[in-house]
C-alpha positions as CSV (number, residue, x, y, z in Angstrom):
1,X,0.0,0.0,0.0
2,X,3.1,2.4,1.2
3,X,4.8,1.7,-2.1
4,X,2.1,2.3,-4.6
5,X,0.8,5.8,-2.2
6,X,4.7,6.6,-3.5
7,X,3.7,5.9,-7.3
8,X,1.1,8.0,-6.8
9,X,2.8,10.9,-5.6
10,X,5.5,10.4,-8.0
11,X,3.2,10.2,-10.9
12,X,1.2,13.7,-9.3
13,X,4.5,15.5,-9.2
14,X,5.5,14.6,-12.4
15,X,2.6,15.8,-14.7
16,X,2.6,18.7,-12.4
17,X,5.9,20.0,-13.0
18,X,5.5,18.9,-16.9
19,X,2.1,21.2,-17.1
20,X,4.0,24.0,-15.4
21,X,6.9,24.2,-17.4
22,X,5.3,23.2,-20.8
23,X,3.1,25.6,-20.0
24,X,4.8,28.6,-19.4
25,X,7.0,27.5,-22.4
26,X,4.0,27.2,-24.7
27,X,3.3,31.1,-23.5
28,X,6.9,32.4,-24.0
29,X,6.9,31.1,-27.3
30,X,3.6,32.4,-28.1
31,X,3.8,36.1,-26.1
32,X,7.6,36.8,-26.3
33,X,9.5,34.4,-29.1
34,X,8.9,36.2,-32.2
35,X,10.7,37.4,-35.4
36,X,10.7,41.2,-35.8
37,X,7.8,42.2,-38.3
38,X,10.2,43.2,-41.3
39,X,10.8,39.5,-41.0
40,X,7.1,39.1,-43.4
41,X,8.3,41.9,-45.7
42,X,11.9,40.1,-46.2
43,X,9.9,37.1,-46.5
44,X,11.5,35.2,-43.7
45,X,8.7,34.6,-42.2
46,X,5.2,32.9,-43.8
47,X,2.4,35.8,-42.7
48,X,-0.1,33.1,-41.8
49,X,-1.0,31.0,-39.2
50,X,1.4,32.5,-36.6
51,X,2.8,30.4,-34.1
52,X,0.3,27.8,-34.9
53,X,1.7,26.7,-38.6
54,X,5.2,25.2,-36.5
55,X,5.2,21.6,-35.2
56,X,7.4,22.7,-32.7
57,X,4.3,24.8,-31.0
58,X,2.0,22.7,-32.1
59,X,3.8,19.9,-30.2
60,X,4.1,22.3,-26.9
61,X,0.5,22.8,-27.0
62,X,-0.4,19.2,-27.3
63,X,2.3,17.8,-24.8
64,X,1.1,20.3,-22.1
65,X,-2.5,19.6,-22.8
66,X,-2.0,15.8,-22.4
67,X,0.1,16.4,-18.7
68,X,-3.4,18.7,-17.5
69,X,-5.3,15.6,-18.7
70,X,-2.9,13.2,-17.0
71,X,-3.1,15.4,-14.0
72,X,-6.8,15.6,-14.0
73,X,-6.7,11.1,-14.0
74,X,-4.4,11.4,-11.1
75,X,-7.0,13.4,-9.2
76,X,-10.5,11.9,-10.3
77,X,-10.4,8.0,-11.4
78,X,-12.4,8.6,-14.5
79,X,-12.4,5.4,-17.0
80,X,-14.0,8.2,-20.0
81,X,-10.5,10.3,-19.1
82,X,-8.3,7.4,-18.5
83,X,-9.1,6.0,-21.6
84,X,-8.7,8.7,-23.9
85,X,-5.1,9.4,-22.0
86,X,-4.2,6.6,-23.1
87,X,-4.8,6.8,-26.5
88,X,-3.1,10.8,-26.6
89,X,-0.3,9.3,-25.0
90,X,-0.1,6.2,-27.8
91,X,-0.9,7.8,-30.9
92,X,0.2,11.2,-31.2
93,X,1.7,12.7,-27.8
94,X,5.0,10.0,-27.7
95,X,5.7,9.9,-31.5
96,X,5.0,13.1,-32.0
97,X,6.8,14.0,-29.5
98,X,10.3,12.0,-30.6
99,X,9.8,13.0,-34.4
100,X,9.9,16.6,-33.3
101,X,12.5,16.1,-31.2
102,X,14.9,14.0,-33.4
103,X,13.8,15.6,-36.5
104,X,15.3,19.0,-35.0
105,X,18.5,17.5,-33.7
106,X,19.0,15.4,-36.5
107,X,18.8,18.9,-38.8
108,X,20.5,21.0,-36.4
109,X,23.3,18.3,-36.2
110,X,23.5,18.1,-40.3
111,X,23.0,21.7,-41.7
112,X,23.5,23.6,-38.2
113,X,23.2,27.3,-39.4
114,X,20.8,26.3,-42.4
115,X,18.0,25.1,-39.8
116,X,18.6,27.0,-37.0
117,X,20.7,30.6,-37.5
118,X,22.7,32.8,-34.8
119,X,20.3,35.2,-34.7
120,X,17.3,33.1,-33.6
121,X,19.1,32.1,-30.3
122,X,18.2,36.4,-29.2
123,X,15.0,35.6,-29.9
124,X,14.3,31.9,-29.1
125,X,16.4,31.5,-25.4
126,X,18.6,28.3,-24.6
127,X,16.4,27.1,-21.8
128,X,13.2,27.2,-24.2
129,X,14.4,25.3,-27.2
130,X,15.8,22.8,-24.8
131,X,11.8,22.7,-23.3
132,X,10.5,22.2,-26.7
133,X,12.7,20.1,-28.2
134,X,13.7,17.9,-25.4
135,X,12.4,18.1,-22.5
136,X,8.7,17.6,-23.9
137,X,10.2,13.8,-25.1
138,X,11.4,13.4,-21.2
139,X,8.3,14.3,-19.7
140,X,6.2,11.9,-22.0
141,X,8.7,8.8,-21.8
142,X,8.9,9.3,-17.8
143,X,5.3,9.1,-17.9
144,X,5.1,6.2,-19.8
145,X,7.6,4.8,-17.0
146,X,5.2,5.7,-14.0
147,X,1.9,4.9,-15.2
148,X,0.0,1.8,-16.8
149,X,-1.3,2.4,-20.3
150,X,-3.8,0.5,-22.0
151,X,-2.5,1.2,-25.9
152,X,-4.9,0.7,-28.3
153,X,-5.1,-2.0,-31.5
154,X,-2.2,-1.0,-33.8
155,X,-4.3,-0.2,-36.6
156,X,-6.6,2.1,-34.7
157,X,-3.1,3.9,-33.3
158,X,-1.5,4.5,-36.4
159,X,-4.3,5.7,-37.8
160,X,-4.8,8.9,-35.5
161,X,-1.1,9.4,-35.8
162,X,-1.3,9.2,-39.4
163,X,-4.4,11.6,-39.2
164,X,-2.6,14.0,-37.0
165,X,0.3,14.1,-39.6
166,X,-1.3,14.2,-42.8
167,X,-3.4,17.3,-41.3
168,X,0.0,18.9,-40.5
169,X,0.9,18.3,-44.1
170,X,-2.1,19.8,-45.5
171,X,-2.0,23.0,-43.2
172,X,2.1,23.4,-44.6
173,X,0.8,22.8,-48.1
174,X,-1.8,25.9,-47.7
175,X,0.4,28.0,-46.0
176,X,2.7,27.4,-48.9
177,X,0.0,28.2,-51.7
178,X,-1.9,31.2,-50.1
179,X,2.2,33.0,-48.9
180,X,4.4,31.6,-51.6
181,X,6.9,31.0,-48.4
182,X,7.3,27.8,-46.8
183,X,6.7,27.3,-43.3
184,X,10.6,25.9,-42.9
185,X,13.0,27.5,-45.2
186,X,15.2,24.8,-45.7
187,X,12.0,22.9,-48.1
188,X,12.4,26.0,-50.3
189,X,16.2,24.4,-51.1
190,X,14.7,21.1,-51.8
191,X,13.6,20.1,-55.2
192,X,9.6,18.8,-54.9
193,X,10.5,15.2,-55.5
194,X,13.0,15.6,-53.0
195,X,10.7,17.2,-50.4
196,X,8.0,14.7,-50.7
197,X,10.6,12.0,-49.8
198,X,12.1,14.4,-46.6
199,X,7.9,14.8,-45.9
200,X,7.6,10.7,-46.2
201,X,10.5,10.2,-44.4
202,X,9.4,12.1,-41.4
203,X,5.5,10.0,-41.4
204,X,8.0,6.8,-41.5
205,X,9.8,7.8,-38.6
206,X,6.2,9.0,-36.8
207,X,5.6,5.4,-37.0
208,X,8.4,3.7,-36.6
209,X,8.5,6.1,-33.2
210,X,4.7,4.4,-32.3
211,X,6.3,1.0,-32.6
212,X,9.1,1.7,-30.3
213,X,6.5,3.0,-27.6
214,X,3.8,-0.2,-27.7
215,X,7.3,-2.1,-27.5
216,X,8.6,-0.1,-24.1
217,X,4.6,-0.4,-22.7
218,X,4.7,-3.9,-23.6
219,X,8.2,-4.2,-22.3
220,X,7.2,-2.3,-18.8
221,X,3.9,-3.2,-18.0
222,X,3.2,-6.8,-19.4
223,X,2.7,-8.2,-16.2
């Protein structure tokens, strides 16, 4: 009884320093992170959509919504809430979550100024990329650590997380037609058939990032 009163508390403090941090990261970025305005006239900067046509914000806004959600099963035992936690968690808040993450490293590692310049670290601190690129995967694999999840039948997993991505794709593709500036400037470098591959290379590693979290459930909580 003592030791599982301790899970509980561990899991309580966890999704409450996640929502708090995430949180106020999700409202830096949106309030104070921005590109000066002559960035839209150089055409730096796509003038639609905001903050809300990056993954990267997206991704905040989904990861902390998921830890209120997890926080709100910790307090009320709720099957309608557990259940759809669970499902967040398996289809689109973990592999969304590590696509985002590796995706930016991966870039930052490879073309380093290209994908991520100087000047953005003025405007886009240390401490807050580190939130939204990194810490956001920490949170959600230390959650998967302290707390049972039910996932759900591959088919119906992959599906919302192929939803959730394909959507994403869409909303880049409109930005692109309506602005003539694509969302991440690096695409503008790539030839189309080129792009479509980097674009179906990133849904391929969405997935592949599903499979690896049903394979650390299953390898946590099979008994």
């Amino acid at each position: 009884m003592q030791q599982r009163r301790r899970w509980i508390l561990i899991r309580l403090l966890l999704h409450v320093v996640a929502t708090l941090q995430l949180g106020y990261a999700v409202y830096y970025d949106y309030q104070y992170a921005k590109l000066p305005a002559m960035a839209v006239e150089l055409r730096m900067e796509a003038p639609l959509g905001g903050k809300f046509k990056y993954l990267t914000f997206l991704n905040g806004l989904l990861q902390t919504g998921y830890h209120l959600l997890a926080l709100s099963c910790d307090l009320w035992t709720l099957r309608g809430l557990r259940r759809l936690r669970d499902y967040l968690l398996a289809s689109i808040v973990l592999p969304l979550g590590l696509t985002v993450s590796i995706t930016f490293w991966a870039l930052c590692g490879l073309y380093g100024e290209s994908v991520y310049p100087d000047f953005l670290g003025r405007i886009y601190p240390v401490w807050l990329n580190q939130t939204m690129h990194t810490h956001v995967v920490v949170y959600a694999l230390l959650d998967l650590c302290v707390a049972p999840h039910r996932y759900p039948q591959r088919k119906q997993g992959l599906a919302g997380l192929g939803i959730a991505m394909g959507c994403y794709l869409v909303w880049l593709q409109l930005v692109r037609y309506s602005t003539g500036i694509w969302v991440y400037p690096f695409l503008s470098a790539l030839f189309a058939p080129l792009r479509w591959c980097f674009f179906a290379l990133i849904v391929g590693l969405s997935f592949g990032c599903y499979l690896l979290g049903e394979r650390l459930n299953y390898a946590l909580w099979a008994q």
